[in-house]
N, C-alpha and C positions, 0 to 999 in steps of 0.2 A: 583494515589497516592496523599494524602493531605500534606504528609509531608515526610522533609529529612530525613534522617536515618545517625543522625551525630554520633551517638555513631558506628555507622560500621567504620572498620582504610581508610582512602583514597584507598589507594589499590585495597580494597573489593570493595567498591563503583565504581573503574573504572570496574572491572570486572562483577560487575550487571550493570555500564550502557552500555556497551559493548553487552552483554545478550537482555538489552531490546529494543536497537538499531537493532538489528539483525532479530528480528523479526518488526522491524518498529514500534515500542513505543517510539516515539522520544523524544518528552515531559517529559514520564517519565523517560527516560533514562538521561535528563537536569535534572531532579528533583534530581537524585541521584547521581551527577557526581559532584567529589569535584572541590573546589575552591579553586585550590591550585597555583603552578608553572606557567609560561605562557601558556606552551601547554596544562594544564587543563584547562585554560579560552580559550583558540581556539579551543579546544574541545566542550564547552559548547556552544558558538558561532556556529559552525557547526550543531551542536544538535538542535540549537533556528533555522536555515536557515531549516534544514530538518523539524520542525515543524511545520514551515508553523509560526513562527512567529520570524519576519523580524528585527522588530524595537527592541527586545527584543534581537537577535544579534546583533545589533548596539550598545546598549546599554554596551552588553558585551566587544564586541572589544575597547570600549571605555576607557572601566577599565581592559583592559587587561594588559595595562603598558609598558612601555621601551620594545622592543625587537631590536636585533642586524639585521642592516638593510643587507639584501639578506641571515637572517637565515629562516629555515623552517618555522618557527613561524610566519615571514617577508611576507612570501610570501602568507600563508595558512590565514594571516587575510584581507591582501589586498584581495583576490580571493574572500572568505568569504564577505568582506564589499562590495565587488562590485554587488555579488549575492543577498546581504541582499537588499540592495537598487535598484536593478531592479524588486526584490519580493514587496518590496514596494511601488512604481507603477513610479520610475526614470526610464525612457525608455533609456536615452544615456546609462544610468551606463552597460547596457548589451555590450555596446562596448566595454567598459574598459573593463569587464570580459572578453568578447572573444579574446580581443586584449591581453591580460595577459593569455591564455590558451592555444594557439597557442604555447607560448615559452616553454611549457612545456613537458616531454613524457604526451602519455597519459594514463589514468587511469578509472577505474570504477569508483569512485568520483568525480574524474573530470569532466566526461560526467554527470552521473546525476544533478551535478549543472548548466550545461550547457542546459540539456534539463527541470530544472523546470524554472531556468529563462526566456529561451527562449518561454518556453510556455504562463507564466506570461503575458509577454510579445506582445502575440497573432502573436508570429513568429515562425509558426505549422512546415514549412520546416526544420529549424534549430532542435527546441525541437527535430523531428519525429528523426530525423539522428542522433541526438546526446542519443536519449533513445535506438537507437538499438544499438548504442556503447557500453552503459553503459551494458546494457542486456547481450552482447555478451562477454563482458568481467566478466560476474561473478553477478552483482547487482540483486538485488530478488527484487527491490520497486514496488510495482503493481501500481505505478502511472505511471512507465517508459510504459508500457502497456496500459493504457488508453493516455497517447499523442501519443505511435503509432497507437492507431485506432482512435483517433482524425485525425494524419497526413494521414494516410491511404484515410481516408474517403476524404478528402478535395483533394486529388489524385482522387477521384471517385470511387474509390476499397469499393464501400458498402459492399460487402460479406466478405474479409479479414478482414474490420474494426469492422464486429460485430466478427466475432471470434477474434480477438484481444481483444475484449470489455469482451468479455464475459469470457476469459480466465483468464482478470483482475479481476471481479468478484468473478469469483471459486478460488484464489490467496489472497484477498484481505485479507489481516489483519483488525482488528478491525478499522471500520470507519463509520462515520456516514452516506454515500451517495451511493446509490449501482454506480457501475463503469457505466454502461449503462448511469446513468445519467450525473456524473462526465465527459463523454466522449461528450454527446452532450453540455452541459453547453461550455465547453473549446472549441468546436467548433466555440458556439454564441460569446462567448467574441472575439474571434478573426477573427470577421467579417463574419461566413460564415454560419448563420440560414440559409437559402436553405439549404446547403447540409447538416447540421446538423438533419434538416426535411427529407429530404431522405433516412439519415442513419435509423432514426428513423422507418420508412416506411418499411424498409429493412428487419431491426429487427424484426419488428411485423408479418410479412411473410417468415419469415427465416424457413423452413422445420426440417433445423437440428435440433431447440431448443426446449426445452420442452414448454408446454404450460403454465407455470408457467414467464417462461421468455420472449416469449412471447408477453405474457399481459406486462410487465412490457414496452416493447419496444412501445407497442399498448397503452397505455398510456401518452406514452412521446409524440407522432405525435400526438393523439388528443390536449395538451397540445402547441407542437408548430404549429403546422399548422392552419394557419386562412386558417376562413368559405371558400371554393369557388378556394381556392390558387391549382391548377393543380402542380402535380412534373412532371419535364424534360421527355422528351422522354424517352429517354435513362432509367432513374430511375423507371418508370412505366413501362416500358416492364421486368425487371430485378423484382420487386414485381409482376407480372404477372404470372411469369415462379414460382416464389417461390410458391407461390398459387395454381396455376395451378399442382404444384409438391404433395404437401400438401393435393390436394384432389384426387390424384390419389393413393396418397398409403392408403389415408382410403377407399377409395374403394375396391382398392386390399385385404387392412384387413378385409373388410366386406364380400366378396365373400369367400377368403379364411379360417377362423376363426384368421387370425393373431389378429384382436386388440384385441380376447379373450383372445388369448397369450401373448402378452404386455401387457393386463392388468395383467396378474398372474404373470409374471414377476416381475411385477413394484409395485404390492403388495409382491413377494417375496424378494425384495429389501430391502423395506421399513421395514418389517417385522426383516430383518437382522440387519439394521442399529439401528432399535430400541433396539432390545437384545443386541446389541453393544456397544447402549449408556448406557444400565443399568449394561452392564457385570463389575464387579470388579474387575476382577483377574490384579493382577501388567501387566499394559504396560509400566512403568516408565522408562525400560532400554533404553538409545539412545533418548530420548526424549528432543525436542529441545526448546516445550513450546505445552500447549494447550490452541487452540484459540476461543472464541463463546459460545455461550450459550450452545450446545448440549455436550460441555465437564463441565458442572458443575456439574453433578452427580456424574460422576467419581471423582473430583475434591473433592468436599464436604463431601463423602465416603468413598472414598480410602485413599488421604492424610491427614496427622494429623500437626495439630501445633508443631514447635520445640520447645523444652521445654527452659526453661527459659523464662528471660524477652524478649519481642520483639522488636527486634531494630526500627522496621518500626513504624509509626503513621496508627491507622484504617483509612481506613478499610483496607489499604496493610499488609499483614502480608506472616510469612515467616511457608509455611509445609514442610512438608516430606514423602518421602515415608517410610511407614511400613519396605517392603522388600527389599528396595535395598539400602538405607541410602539417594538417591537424594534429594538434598532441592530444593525448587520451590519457587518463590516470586510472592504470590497470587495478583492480582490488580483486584478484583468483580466487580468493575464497569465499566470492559473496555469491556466485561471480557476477561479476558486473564491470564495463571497461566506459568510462563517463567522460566525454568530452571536456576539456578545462583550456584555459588560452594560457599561453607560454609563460607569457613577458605582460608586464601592468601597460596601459594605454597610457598615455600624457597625461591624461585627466583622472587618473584615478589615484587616490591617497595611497602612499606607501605602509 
């Protein structure tokens, strides 16, 4: 989104940034979140922590103004300002977080601040246990998933940690980094290129993955591994056995006509998901948001602009479905098209 949408009433606003929070458009979710009462600046603040930018909640919490000390407001900006500043590379300040989170129940929010700071940080024990808190209580962030196959791996569990990676991946909301690499990066930063290189190794002999992913992993180990560097015992016997797996079932396919059959399969797949992408008929109902390039046809064809003036600044604009009245707030260059409701309910503050 290039711009706010001030002619929307605040209400509305909290309830699209609410929307595009949900599906991890944190950014834009700040971009459209008013500027109003305290807890709408400690919202925005929150928003700026989960977006990965740090100093831009600082900023906020700064002009968030008087709050009454041990109110919610009290408590969610100190947490907040301790998070922001261990994100931006104060190493104590994660003390102060932890040592302020402990007093508290705990919660899915709670943990995910705990496990991005702590990862920030290059403190993968912490992050790993605090992302499977977050996880287990409800949080969807596919970054919670790449530090547990970050922590995974540096446990030595190479096979867990690429299905952990890889599950991030198939998960992953609009980002620039595929998870495979996101997971070995957070490795290197926090000291542990060997086993970051192993994972990698892993990956690229991993039997379960397609050949597509793969390469991707085969990539990354050409990438980290210098000329000549051997991996551990242990790590080479475990890419051994995956290889060794790997050519035994294209053999078995070959003998048997299997990989004639996985290929026709895998072309009938393909085939389906195609006609799937061009199909038009309404899937609008229950629809939480569509993510990625391969729902822009849908997107472009089925939805239509709501009429009148647009609240939004291009390129975000606001469609609808034809059949079932749904509005969507289109953002093409994320791409991403998120569900948002119209009109505020009775009940909801303006």
């Amino acid at each position: 989104m290039s711009g706010t949408p001030a002619a929307v009433p605040a209400g509305l606003r909290r309830r699209w940034g609410e929307s595009l929070a949900g599906v991890s458009l944190f950014a834009e979710a700040l971009q459209v979140w008013p500027d109003g009462v305290a807890a709408d600046r400690i919202r925005r603040a929150e928003l700026a922590v989960l977006a990965g930018q740090p100093r831009r909640a600082l900023e906020l919490l700064e002009r968030a103004g008087p709050v009454v000390p041990g109110s919610p407001e009290h408590v969610c900006g100190r947490l907040l300002a301790a998070c922001a500043r261990t994100l931006a590379g104060d190493l104590p300040a994660l003390n102060e977080l932890l040592g302020d989170v402990v007093k508290l129940p705990p919660s899915a929010a709670l943990s995910r601040l705990v496990a991005l700071s702590a990862a920030s940080s290059g403190q993968l024990p912490i992050a790993g246990r605090a992302a499977w808190a977050a996880m287990r209580d409800g949080c969807a962030d596919h970054r919670l998933l790449v530090i547990s196959a970050a922590a995974t791996a540096v446990d030595g569990h190479y096979t867990d940690a690429v299905v952990l990676a890889e599950e991030a991946e198939r998960c992953r909301r609009p980002a620039a980094q595929d998870a495979a690499e996101t997971t070995v990066n957070l490795m290197r930063h926090a000291g542990h290129a060997q086993a970051a290189v192993a994972l990698a190794a892993v990956g690229a002999q991993a039997w379960t993955l397609p050949a597509r992913r793969r390469a991707v992993w085969d990539a990354l180990e050409s990438a980290l591994r210098p000329r000549g560097l051997a991996l551990d015992r242990d790590t080479a016997r475990l890419v051994r056995a995956h290889r060794r797996h790997r050519r035994r079932l294209r053999l078995v396919g070959a003998l048997h006509g299997r990989a004639v059959r996985r290929w026709r399969r895998a072309r009938a797949v393909a085939r389906r998901a195609e006609q799937a992408r061009l199909d038009l008929s309404c899937r609008c109902e229950g629809i939480v948001a569509w993510l990625g390039p391969e729902a822009r046809h849908y997107v472009g064809h089925h939805l239509v602009p709501v009429p009148g003036a647009q609240p939004v600044t291009p390129p975000a604009r606001l469609l609808r479905c034809p059949a079932t009245g749904a509005t969507f707030l289109d953002l093409p260059e994320r791409p991403a098209t998120v569900s948002v409701p119209a009109a505020l309910d009775d009940d909801v503050q303006p």
